[in-house]
C-alpha positions in Angstrom: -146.1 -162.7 -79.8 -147.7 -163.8 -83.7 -146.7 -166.3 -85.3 -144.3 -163.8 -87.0 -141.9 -162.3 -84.7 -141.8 -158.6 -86.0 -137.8 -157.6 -85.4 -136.9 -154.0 -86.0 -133.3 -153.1 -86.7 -131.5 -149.6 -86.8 -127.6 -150.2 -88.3 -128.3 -153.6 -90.0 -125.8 -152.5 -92.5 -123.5 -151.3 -89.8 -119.9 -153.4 -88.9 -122.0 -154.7 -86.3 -125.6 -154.5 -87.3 -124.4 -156.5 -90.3 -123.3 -159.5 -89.1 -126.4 -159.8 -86.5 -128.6 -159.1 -89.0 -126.3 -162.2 -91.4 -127.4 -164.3 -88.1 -130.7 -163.5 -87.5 -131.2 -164.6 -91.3 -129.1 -167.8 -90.9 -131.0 -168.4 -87.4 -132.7 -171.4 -87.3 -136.3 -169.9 -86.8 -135.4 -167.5 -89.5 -139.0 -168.4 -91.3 -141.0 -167.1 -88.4 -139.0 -163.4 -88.6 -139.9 -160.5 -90.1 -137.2 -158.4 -90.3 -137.7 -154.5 -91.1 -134.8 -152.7 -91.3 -134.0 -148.9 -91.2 -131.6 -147.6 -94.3 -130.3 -144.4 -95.2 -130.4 -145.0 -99.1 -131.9 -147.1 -101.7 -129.0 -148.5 -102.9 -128.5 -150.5 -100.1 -132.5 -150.9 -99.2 -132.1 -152.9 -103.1 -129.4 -155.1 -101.6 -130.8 -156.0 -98.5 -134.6 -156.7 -100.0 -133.3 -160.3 -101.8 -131.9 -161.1 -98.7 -135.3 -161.3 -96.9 -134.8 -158.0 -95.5 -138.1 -155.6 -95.3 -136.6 -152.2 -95.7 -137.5 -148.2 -95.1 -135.7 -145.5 -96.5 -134.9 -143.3 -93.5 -132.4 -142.5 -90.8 -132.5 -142.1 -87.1 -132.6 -138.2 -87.1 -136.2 -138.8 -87.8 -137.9 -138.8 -84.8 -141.4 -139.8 -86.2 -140.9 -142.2 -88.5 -138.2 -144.4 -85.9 -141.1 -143.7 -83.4 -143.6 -145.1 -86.0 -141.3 -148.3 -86.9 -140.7 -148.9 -83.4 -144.5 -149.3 -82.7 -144.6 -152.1 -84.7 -141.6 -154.4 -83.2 -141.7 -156.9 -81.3 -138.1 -156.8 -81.0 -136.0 -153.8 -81.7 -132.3 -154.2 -82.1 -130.5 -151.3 -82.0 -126.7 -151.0 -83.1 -126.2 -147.5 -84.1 -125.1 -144.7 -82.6 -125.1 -145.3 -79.1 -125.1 -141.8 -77.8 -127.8 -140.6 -79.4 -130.6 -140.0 -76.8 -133.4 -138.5 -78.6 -132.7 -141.6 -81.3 -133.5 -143.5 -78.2 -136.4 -141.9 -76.5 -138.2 -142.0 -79.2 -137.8 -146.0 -80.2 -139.0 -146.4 -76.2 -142.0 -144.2 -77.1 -143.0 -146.3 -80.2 -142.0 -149.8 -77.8 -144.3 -148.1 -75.6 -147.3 -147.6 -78.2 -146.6 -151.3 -78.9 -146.9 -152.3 -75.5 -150.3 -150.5 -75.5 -151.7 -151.7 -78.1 -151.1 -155.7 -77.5 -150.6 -156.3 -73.3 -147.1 -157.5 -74.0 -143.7 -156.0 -73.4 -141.8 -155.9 -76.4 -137.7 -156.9 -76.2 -135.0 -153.6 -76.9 -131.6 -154.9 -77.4 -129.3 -151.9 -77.2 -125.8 -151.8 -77.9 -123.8 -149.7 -75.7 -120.1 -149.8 -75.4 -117.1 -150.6 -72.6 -115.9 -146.7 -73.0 -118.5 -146.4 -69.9 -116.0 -147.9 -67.7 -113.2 -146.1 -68.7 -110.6 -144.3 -66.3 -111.8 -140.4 -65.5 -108.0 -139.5 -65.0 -107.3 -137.8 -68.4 -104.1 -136.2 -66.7 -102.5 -140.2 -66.7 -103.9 -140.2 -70.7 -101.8 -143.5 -71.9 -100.5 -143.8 -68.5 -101.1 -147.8 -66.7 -103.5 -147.3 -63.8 -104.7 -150.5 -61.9 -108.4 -150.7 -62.0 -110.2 -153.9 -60.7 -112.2 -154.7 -63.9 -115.6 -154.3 -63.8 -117.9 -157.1 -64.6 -121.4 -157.1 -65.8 -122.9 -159.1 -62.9 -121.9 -156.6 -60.6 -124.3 -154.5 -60.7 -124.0 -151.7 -57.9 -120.3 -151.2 -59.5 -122.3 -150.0 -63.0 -124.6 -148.7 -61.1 -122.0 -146.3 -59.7 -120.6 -144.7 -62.8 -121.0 -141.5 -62.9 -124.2 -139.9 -65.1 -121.6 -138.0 -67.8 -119.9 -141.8 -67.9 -119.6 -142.3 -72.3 -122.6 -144.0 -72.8 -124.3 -143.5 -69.8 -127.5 -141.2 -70.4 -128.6 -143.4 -73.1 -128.1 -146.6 -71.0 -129.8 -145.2 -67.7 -132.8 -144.2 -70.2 -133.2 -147.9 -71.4 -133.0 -149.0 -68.1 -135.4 -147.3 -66.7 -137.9 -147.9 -69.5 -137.8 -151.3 -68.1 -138.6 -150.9 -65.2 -141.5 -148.6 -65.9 -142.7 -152.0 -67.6 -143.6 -151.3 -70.9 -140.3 -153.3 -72.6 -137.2 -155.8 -71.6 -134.3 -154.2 -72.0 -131.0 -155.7 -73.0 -127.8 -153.4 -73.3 -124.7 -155.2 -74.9 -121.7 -153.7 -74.5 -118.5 -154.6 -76.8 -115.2 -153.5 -76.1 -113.3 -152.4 -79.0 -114.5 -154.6 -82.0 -112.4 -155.8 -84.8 -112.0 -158.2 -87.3 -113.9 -158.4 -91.4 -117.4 -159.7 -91.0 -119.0 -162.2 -92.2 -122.4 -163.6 -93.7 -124.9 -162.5 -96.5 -125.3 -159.3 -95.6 -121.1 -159.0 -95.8 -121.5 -160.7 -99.0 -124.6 -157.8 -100.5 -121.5 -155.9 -100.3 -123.5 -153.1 -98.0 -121.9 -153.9 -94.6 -119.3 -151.7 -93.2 -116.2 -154.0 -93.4 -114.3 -152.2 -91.1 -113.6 -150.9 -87.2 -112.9 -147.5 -86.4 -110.2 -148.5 -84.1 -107.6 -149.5 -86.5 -107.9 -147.7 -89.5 -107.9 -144.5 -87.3 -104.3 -145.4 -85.9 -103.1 -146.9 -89.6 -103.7 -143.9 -90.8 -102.1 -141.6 -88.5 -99.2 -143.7 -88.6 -98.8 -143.5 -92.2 -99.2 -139.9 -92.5 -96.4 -139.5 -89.3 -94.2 -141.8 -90.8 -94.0 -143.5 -87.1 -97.1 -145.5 -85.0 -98.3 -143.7 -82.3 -99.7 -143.7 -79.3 -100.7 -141.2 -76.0 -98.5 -140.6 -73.6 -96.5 -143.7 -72.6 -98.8 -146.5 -74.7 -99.1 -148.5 -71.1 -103.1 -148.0 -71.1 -104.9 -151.5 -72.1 -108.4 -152.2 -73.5 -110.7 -155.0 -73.9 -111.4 -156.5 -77.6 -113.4 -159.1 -78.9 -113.9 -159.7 -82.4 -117.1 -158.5 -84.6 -118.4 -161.8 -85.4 -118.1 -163.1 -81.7 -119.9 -160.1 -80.8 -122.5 -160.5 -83.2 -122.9 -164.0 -81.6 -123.4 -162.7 -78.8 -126.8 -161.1 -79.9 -128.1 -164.4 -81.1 -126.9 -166.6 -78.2 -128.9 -163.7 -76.0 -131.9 -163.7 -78.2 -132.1 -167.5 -78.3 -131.7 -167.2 -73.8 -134.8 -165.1 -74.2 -136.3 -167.3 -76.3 -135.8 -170.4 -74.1 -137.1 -168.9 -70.9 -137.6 -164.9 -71.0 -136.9 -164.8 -66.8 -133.5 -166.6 -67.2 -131.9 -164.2 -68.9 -131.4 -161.0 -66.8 -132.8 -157.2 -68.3 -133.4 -154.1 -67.2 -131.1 -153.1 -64.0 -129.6 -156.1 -64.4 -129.3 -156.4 -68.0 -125.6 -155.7 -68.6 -123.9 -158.1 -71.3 -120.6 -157.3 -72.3 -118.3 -158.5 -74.9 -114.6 -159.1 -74.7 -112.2 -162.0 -75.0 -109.2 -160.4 -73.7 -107.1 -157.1 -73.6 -104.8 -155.2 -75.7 -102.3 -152.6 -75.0 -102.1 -149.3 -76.9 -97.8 -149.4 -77.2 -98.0 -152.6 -78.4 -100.6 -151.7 -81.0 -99.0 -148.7 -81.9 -95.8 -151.3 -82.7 -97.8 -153.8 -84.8 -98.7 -151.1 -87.0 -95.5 -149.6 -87.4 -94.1 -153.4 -87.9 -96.8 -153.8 -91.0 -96.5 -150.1 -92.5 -92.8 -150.5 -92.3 -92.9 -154.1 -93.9 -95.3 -152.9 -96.9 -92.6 -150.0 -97.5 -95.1 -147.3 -95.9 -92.7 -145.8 -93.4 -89.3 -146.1 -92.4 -89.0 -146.3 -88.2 -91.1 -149.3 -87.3 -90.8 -147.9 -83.5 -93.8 -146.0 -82.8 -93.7 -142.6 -80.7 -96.0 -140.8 -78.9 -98.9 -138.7 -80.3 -98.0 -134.4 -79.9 -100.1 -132.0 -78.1 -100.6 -131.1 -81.7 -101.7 -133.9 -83.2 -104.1 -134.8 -80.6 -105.7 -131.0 -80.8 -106.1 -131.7 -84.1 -107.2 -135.1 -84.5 -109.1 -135.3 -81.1 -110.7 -138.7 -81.3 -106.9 -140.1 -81.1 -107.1 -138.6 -77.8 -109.4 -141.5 -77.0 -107.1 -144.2 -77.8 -104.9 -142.8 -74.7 -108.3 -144.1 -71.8 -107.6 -147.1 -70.0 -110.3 -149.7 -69.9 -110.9 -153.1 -68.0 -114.0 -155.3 -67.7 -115.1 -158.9 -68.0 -117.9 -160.7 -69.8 -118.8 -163.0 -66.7 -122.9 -162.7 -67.3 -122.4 -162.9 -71.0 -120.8 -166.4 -70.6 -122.9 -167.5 -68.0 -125.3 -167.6 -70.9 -123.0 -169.5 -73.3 -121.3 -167.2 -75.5 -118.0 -168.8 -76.4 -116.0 -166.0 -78.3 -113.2 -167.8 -80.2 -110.8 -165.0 -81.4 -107.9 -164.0 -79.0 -105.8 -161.3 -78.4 -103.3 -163.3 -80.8 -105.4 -163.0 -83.0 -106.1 -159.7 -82.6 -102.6 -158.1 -83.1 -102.2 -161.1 -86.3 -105.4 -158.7 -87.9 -103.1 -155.4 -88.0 -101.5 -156.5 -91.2 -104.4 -156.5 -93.4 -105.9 -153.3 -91.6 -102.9 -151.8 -92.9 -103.0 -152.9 -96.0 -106.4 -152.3 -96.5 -105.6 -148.4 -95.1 -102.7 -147.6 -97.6 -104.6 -149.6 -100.9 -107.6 -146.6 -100.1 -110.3 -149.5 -99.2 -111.3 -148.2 -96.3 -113.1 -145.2 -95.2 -111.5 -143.8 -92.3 -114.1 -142.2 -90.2 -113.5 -138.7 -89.0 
């Protein structure tokens, strides 16, 4: 690589995206970056460029220019929407033209999610099921998932750009993130704040009158809050860094994120205990979700899979996430208050 490391980054404003992008500008080899970062508007491109942010008005939906911008990276970090596979194929074809056009195989660090390994039973939706957690160092068990897994085309199409040879390929995978983040990019006041997670529940609760949850609340789900996840990034990049064949990509490349597990009933209940407590309902005793309500609302539906994993590789590297389950359920409170004072944009 140049002297300047050339980092490209799609959702640097994200809840995520943000708070890598916050490290990767507080890193200590910050000075040898140069950090290009795809933005939807200039608004945000004007907060971003005093930060040391290069910026390009743009979105992933064009296929050209992310193909382009790609071209250019040494490193691509990638932390929007994980689903989208043409967004995908067409950073690999730029990584590719980069490749090309210096003999060295550029780094993709994709961010995936732990919905991948969730249960296929949607008849026992909110129902317990025992499921040995996966881990990302076992490998054949990912490598088992079925193709329609959540996640999984995008994921199979990184990994096998890897081992075509053109780019390493890192694919993190958070569980459900939480938490306000932090760092300058939180403080440009561009950053998505918030999860989707939470504010979805809040505000179903409040407009129920009652928490709620799918079927009996007894599925579970691994967290781990955003800023440990973003450290995550920068304890993987600096891995890379140290000794490129130490840290594991492509087939092997698996890094999840999670610090413990959380159950859906019991979520439902902390919400119900806030809303109740800021004079937002009445019952504080949540109840479970309608065939109705779930037709209509049908990402709530999700709430009602049951996931388990560990982050065994991602340790073995030295990530140390700090925040616990504790303090995940001590975080409801201000998501509910930040719901029912209107500061939060509940996505659809």
């Amino acid at each position: 690589m140049s002297s300047k490391i050339k980092i490209f980054f799609t959702g640097a404003t994200g809840y995520i995206g943000g708070a890598v992008t916050s490290r990767l500008l507080a890193h200590p080899r910050t000075a040898s970056f140069n950090i290009t970062a795809l933005v939807r508007t200039e608004d945000k491109a004007a907060k971003l460029r005093p930060l040391g942010v290069k910026t390009v008005i743009g979105s992933c939906s064009d296929i050209d220019q992310l193909e382009n911008l790609a071209s250019e990276a040494d490193i691509l970090f990638s932390t929007v929407d994980c689903d989208d596979l043409t967004a995908m194929q067409a950073n690999l074809r730029g990584l590719k033209r980069r490749y090309e056009a210096t003999g060295q195989r550029p780094i993709l660090i994709h961010t995936s999610g732990t919905g991948e390994f969730v249960d296929s039973d949607r008849a026992a939706a909110g129902t317990f099921l025992y499921q040995e957690p996966y881990t990302d160092v076992d490998i054949p068990k990912i490598e088992s998932l079925p193709n329609e897994a959540w996640h999984r085309n995008v994921d199979l199409e990184v990994v096998k750009a890897n081992a075509d040879g053109y780019v390493k390929t890192y694919i993190i995978m958070p569980g459900a993130v939480w938490g306000v983040p932090t760092g300058r990019v939180a403080d440009s006041g561009t950053q998505h704040m918030h999860s989707k997670l939470l504010p979805w529940l809040v505000q179903a609760a409040i407009k129920r009158s009652r928490g709620g949850f799918v079927g009996l609340g007894k599925n579970v789900w691994p967290h781990v809050e955003v800023n440990d996840t973003a450290d995550l990034y920068i304890v993987l990049l600096d891995s890379i860094f140290s000794d490129p064949h130490a840290a594991a990509s492509g087939r092997e490349g698996y890094y999840i994120a999670e610090n413990g597990e959380y159950g859906l009933y019991d979520t439902a209940k902390a919400i119900g205990v806030a809303a109740q407590g800021l004079g937002l309902i009445k019952d504080s005793e949540p109840t479970p979700f309608t065939d109705e309500e779930l037709q209509a609302q049908p990402k709530l539906a999700a709430t009602g899979t049951h996931c388990r994993c560990r982050a065994d590789r991602s340790r073995s590297i030295g990530w140390a996430p700090l925040k616990t389950t504790a303090d995940f359920f001590a975080s409801v409170k201000p998501e509910v208050e930040a719901v029912a004072a209107a500061s939060v944009a509940v996505p659809s």
